[in-house]
C-alpha positions in Angstrom: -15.7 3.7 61.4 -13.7 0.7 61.2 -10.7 1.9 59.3 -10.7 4.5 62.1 -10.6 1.4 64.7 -8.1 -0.3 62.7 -6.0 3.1 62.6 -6.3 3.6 66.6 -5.1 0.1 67.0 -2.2 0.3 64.9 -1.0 3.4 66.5 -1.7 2.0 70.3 0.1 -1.3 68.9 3.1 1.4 67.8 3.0 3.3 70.7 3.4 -0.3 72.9 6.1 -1.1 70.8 8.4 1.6 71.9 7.9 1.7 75.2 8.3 -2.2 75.8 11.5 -1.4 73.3 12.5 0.9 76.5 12.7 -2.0 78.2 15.4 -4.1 76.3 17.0 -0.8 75.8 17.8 0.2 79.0 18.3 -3.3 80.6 21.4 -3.8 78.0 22.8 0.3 78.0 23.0 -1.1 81.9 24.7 -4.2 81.1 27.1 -2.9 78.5 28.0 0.3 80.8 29.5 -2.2 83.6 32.0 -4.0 80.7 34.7 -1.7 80.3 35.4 -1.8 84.1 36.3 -5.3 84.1 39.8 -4.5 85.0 38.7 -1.9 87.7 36.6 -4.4 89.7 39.1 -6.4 89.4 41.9 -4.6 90.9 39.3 -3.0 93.6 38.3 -6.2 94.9 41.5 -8.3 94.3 39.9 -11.1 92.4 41.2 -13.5 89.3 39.5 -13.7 86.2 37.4 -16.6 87.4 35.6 -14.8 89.7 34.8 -11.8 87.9 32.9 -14.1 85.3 30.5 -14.3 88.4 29.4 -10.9 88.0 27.9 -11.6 84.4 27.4 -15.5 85.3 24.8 -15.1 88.1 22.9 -12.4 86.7 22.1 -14.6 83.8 22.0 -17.6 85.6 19.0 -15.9 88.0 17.3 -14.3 84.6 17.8 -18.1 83.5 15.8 -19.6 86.0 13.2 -16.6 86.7 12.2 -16.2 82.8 10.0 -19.5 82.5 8.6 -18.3 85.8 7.9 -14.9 84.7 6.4 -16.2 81.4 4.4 -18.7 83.7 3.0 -15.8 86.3 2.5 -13.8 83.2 0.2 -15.9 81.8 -1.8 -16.8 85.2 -1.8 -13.3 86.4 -1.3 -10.7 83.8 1.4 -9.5 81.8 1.6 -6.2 82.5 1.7 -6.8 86.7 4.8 -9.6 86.5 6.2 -7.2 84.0 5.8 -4.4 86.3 6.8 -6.4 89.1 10.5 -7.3 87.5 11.2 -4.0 86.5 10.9 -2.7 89.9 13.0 -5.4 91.2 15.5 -4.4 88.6 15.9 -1.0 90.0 16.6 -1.9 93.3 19.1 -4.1 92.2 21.0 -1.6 90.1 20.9 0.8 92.8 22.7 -1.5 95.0 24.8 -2.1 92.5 25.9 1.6 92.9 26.6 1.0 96.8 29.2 -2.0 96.0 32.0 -2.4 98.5 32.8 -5.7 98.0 32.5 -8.2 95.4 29.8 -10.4 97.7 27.6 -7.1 97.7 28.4 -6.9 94.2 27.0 -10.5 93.5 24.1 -9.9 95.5 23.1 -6.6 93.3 23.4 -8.7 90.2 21.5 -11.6 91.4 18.2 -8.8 92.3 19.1 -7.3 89.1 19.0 -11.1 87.4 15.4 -11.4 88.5 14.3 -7.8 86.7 15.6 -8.9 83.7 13.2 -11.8 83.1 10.8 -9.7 82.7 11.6 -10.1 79.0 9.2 -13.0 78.4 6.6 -10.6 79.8 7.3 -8.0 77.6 7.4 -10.4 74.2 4.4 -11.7 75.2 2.7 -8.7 75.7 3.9 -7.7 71.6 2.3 -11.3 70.5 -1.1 -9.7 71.8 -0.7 -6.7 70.8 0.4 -6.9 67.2 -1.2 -9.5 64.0 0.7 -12.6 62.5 1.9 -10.0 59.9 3.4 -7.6 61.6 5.1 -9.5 64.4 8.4 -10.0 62.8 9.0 -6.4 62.0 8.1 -6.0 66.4 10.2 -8.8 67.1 12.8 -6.9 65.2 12.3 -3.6 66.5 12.4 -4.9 69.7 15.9 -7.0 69.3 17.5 -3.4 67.9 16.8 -1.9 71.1 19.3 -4.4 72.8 21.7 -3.1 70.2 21.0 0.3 70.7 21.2 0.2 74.2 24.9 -1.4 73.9 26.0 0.8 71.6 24.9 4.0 73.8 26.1 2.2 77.1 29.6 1.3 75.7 30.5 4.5 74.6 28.8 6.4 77.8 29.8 3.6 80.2 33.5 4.2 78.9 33.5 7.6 79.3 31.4 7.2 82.7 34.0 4.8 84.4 37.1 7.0 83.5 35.2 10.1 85.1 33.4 9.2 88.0 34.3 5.3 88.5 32.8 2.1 87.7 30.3 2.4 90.6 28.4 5.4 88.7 27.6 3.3 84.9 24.9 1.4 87.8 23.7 5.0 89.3 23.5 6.4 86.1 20.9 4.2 84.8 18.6 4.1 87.8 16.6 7.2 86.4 15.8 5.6 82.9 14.7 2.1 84.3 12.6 4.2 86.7 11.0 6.4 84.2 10.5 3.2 82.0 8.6 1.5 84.4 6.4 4.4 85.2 5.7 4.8 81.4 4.7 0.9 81.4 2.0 1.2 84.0 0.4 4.4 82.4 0.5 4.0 79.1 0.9 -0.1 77.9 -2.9 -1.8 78.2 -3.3 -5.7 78.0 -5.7 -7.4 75.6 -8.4 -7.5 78.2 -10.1 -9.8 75.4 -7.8 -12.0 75.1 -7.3 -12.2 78.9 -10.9 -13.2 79.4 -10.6 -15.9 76.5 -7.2 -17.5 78.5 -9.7 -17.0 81.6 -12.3 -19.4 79.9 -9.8 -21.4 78.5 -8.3 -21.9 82.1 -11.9 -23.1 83.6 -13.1 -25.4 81.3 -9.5 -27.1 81.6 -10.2 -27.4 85.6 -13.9 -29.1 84.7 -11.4 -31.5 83.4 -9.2 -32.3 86.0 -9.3 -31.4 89.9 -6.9 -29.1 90.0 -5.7 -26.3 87.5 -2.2 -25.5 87.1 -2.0 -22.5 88.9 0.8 -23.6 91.0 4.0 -22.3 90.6 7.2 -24.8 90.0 9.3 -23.9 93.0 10.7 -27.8 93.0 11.8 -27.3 89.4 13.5 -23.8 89.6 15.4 -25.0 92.2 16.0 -28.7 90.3 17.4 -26.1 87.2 19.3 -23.8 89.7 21.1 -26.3 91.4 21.9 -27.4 87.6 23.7 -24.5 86.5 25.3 -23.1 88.9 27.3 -26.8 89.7 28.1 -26.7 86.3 29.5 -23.1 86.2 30.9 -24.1 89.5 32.9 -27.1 87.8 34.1 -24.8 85.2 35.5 -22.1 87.9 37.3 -24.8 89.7 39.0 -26.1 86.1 40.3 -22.1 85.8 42.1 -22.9 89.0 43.6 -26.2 87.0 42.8 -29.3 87.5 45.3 -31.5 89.7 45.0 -34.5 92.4 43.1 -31.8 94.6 40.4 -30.2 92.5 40.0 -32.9 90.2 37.3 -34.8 92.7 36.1 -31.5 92.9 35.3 -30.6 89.6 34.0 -34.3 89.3 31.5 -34.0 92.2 30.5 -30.8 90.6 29.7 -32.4 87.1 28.2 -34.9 88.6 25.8 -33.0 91.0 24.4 -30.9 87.5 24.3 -34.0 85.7 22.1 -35.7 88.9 20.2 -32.3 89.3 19.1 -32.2 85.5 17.6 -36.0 86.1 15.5 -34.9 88.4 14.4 -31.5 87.3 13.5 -33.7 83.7 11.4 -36.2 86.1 9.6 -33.3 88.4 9.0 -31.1 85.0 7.0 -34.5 83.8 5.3 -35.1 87.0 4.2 -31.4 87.9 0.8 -30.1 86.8 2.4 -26.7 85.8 5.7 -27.6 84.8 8.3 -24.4 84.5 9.5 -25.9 81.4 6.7 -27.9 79.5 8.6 -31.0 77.8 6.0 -31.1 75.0 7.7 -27.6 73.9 11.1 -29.4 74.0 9.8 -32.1 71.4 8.6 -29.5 68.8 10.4 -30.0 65.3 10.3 -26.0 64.9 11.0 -24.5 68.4 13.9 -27.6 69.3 16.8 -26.4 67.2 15.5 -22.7 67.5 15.8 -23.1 71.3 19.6 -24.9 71.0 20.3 -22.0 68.3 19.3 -19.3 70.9 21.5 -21.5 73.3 24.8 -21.8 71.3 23.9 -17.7 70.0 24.2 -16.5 74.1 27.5 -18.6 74.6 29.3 -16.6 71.4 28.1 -13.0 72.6 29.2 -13.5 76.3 32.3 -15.0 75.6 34.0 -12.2 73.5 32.6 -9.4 75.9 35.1 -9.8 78.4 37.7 -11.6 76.5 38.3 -8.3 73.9 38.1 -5.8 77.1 41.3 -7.6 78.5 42.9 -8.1 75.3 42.4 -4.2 74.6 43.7 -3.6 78.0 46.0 -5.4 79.3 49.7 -4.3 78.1 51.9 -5.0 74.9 52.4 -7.6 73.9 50.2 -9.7 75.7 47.5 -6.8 74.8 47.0 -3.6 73.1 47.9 -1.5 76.6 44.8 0.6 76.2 42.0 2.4 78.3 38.4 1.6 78.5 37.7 4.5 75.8 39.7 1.9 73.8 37.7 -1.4 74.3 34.7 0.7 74.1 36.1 1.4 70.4 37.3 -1.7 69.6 33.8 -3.3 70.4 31.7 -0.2 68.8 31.5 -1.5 65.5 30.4 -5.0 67.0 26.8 -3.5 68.7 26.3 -0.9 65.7 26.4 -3.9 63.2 24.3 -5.7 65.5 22.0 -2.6 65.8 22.1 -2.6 62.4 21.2 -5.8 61.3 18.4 -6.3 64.1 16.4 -3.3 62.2 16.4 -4.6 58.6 16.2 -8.5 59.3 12.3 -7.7 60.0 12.5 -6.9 56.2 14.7 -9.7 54.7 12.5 -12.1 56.2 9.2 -10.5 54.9 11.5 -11.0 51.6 13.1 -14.6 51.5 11.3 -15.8 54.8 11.5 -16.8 58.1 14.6 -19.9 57.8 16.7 -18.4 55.1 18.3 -15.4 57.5 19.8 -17.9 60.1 21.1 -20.0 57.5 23.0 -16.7 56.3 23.7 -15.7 59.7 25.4 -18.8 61.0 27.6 -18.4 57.8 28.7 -14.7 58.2 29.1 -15.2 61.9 31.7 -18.6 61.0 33.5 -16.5 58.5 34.1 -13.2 61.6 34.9 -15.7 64.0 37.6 -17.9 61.2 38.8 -14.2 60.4 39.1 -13.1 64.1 41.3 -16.5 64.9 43.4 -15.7 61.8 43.5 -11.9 62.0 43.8 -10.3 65.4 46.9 -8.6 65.8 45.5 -5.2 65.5 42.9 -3.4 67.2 41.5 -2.4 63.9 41.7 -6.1 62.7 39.6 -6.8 65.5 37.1 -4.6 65.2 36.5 -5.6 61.6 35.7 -9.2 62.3 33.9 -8.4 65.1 31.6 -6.3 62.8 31.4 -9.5 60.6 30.7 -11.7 63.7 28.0 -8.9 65.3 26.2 -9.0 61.5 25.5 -12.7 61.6 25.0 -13.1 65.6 22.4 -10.2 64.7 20.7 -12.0 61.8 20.5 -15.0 63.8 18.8 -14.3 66.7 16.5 -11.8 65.6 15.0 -14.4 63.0 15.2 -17.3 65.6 13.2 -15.6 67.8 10.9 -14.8 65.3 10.6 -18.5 64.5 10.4 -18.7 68.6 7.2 -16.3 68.9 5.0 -17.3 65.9 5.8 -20.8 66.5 4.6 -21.2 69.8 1.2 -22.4 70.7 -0.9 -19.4 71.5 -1.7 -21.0 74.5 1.7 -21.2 75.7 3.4 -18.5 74.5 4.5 -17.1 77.9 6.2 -20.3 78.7 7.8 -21.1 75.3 9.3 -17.5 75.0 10.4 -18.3 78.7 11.9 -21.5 77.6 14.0 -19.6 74.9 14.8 -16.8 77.3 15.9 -19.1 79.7 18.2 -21.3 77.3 19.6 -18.1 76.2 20.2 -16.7 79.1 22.1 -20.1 80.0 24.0 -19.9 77.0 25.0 -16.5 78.2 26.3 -17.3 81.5 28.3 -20.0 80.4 29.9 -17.8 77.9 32.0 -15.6 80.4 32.6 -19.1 82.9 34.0 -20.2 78.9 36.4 -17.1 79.0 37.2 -17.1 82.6 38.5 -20.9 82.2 40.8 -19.8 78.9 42.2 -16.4 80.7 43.6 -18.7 83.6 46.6 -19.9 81.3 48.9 -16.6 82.3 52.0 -15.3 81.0 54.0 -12.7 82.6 56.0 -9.9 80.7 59.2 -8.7 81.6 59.5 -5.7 83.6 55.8 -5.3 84.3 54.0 -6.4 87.7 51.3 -9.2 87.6 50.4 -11.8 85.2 48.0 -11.6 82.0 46.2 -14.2 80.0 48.6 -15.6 77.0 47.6 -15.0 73.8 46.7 -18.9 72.9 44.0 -17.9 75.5 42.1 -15.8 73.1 42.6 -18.1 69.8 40.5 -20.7 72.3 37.9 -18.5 72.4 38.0 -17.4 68.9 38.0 -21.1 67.8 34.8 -21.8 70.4 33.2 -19.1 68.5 33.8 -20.8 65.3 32.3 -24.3 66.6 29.7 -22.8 68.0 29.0 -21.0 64.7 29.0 -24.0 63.0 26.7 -25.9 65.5 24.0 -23.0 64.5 24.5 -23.6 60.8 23.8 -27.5 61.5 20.6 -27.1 63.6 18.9 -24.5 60.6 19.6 -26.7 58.0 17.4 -29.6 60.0 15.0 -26.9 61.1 14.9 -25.8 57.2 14.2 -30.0 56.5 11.9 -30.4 59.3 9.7 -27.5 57.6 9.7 -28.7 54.9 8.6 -31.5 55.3 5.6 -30.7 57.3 4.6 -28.4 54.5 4.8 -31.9 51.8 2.6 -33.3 54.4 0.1 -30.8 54.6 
C-alpha cells in the first residue's frame, strides 16, 4: 500500500511539474515573440531607442515589485489562488497588447502583463511543496528549461509571425495558450492542504505572541521600491539623451530621488510587521550572493536581447542589413544552449553539487562575452559566442536558484523566492535601460536615411557583459567559502 502511495505521489508531483513548466513556458515564448519587432515599433510609433527600452523596462520593473508581493499573498492566502489570480491578469494584458496604437497603450499592456508574470514565485513555491529535498533540483531544472524552450519556440515563430501578420499578432497569438494554461492550473494542480494547515498553526501561535499577525500587505514598501527603480531607470533614460548643462540636474535629481527612496524603503521594510522584503533574508551568508548573482545574471540576458536585434538589422556596415528571420537566427543558438544547459544542470549538480556549476558558469559565460567583444564581425561569429555566453548564463541561474529554493527557510520560502524574483527581475530591467544608454551614441552612413548606433556601442555592451561575468565569478567563490565554513563549524 504504501509504495502504491509513494507511486501516486510521484506521478501527481510529475504531473504538477509540467503544467507549472506551462507557465514559464509560455510567459517567455510571449516575451521572446515581441523581440524581433524592435525596429517595427520603433518606426510605427516614432520613438528612439531609449524609449523603446520601456517596453521590456516596465514590464520587469512591475514583475519586480509584484513578485515579493505575490510570494507574500501566496503564503497568507494560497498558492494556487494568487497564482491563479496573476495568470489571469497576464492574459488581459497580452490581449491589450494586441490592440496597441500607441506606444502609451503599449506601456500600459506591458505594465498588466508585468503583474501576471509574478506569479512565478507562486508557482516555485508551489514545486517546494510538492516535490522532496531530493528531487527539487532536477524541478527547479525542468522548470528553468521551460523558459528556454519557450524562447527558442517564440523566436523562431515570433520571426516568422511579425513578417506575416505584424508585430501586433506575436501578443494575439499567445492569448490561447496562457488561457488554456490557466484553466489546466485550476483543474488539475492541488496544494499541500497539509502543509497549508501546519503554516495555518504556525501563523496562530505566532499571533498568541504578539497583537497582531502579519497579515498586512506592504503597500508603503512596494511603492518605497517602485519609486526606487523607476528614478533610477529614469536617470539612465535622460543620460541616453546626453548629459549637458540641462539634463545634468536632471539626471542628478533623479539619482538622488532612488537613492532617498531606497533609505526609506530599507527603514519601512524594518519597521513593518510584514515586510515585502524581510532584511533577515538579505543577511543570509547562502541566499546574499545568490540574490546579487540572480541580479548581475538578469542585467547580462536583457542587455544583448535588443542590442543583437539592432545590430542584425540595422544596415552595413553599422549592422548586418538583415530581417527579423535573421536576428531570430542569430540569437537561436543562444536559447537552445540555454535550453540545453537548463535540462542537464539538474544532473551535474546531483554529480559535483550545488556551488561547483556557477563557479563553471560565471567562467564559460566570461569567456562568450571576452570572445563576443573580440569576435563579432560576422553573424556567425556572433552566434557562436552567444552559444558560449547562453551555456554559462544557463548553468548559472538554474543552480543559483537551486541554492535560492533549498536555502530558504521553509517558513519563508514565498518571500525569499520573491526576493530573488524580484532582484532578478530588476537586473532585467536595467539590462535594456543599459543598452538603450549605449545605442544613443549614433553614426550615420552615407547615402542611407536616419541614424544607427556606432559600433563602439555594442563593444560597451559586450564589455558590461564581461564585468558583470566576472562580478558572478567573485560572489560564488565567497558563497563556496561561506559554505564551507559553516560545514567546519558544524
Amino acid at each position: 500500500m504504501s509504495t502504491l502511495t509513494s507511486v501516486n505521489i510521484s506521478r501527481h508531483a510529475w504531473i504538477t511539474l509540467g503544467i507549472l513548466s506551462s507557465t514559464l513556458l509560455v510567459v517567455f515564448f510571449s516575451e521572446t515573440m515581441l523581440l524581433p519587432a524592435i525596429p517595427e515599433i520603433m518606426k510605427d510609433f516614432r520613438i528612439t531607442y531609449g524609449t523603446t527600452a520601456w517596453i521590456f523596462s516596465s514590464y520587469l520593473i512591475v514583475a519586480a515589485v509584484m513578485t515579493p508581493i505575490a510570494g507574500k499573498m501566496s503564503d497568507l492566502y494560497g498558492k494556487k489562488k494568487i497564482l491563479l489570480a496573476l495568470l489571469t491578469l497576464y492574459v488581459v494584458g497580452i490581449t491589450a497588447g494586441g490592440f496597441a496604437h500607441n506606444i502609451t497603450f503599449l506601456l500600459v499592456s506591458r505594465i498588466i502583463q508585468g503583474v501576471g508574470l509574478a506569479a512565478v514565485p507562486a508557482a516555485f513555491s508551489l514545486l517546494r511543496d510538492t516535490f522532496p529535498p531530493a528531487k527539487l533540483a532536477i524541478a527547479v531544472g525542468v522548470f528553468g528549461s521551460a523558459y528556454s524552450a519557450g524562447s527558442v519556440v517564440g523566436l523562431l515563430a515570433g520571426a516568422t509571425i511579425i513578417q506575416m501578420f505584424g508585430w501586433h499578432s506575436t501578443f494575439l497569438s499567445i492569448v490561447p495558450f496562457a488561457a488554456a494554461v490557466t484553466i489546466m492550473i485550476a483543474k488539475f494542480v492541488q496544494e499541500n492542504k497539509a502543509q497549508i494547515a501546519a503554516q495555518g498553526n504556525t501563523q496562530q501561535s505566532t499571533a498568541k505572541k504578539k497583537q497582531h499577525t502579519s497579515h498586512s500587505i506592504d503597500i508603503k514598501g512596494a511603492l518605497a521600491l517602485s519609486i526606487t527603480v523607476i528614478s533610477f531607470l529614469i536617470a539612465l533614460t535622460l543620460v541616453q539623451s546626453g548629459i549637458n548643462s540641462k539634463t545634468l540636474p536632471q539626471i542628478g535629481v533623479a539619482f538622488i530621488a532612488s537613492a532617498i527612496s531606497l533609505a526609506i524603503f530599507v527603514l519601512i521594510e524594518r519597521r513593518v510587521s510584514s515586510p515585502l522584503v524581510d532584511m533577515r533574508l538579505l543577511k543570509d551568508n547562502t541566499l546574499m550572493p545568490s540574490y546579487i548573482i540572480a541580479i548581475a545574471t538578469g542585467i547580462t540576458m536583457f542587455m544583448a536581447y535588443p542590442a543583437i536585434v539592432q545590430l542584425v538589422r540595422n544596415p552595413v556596415p553599422l549592422g548586418f542589413g538583415g530581417s527579423a528571420v535573421d536576428a531570430a537566427n542569430v540569437q537561436l543558438p543562444f536559447m537552445i544552449m540555454f535550453l540545453v544547459f537548463s535540462s542537464i544542470t539538474p544532473l551535474i549538480i546531483n554529480r559535483i553539487g550545488k556551488l561547483n556549476p556557477i563557479i563553471i558558469g560565471t567562467i564559460v559565460s566570461l569567456i562568450g562575452s571576452i570572445g563576443l567583444l573580440v569576435f563579432h564581425s560576422t553573424k556567425p561569429a556572433v552566434s557562436i559566442n552567444l552559444a558560449i555566453i547562453a551555456s554559462g548564463l544557463s548553468m548559472t541561474i538554474t543552480s543559483t536558484w537551486n541554492v535560492i529554493v533549498s536555502s530558504s527557510p521553509k517558513s519563508f520560502v514565498g518571500i525569499s523566492v520573491g526576493v530573488g524574483a524580484l532582484l532578478l527581475f530588476i537586473g532585467m530591467s536595467i539590462g535594456p535601460a543599459l543598452t538603450g544608454v549605449y545605442m544613443e551614441n549614433h553614426q550615420t552612413i552615407k547615402g542611407v536615411q536616419g541614424s544607427y548606433p556606432s559600433l563602439g556601442s555594442y563593444n560597451l555592451v559586450y564589455l558590461t557583459s564581461d564585468l558583470l561575468s566576472a562580478v558572478s565569478l567573485g560572489f560564488v567563490l565567497i558563497l563556496r567559502r561561506r559554505v564551507a565554513q559553516n560545514t567546519i563549524e558544524v
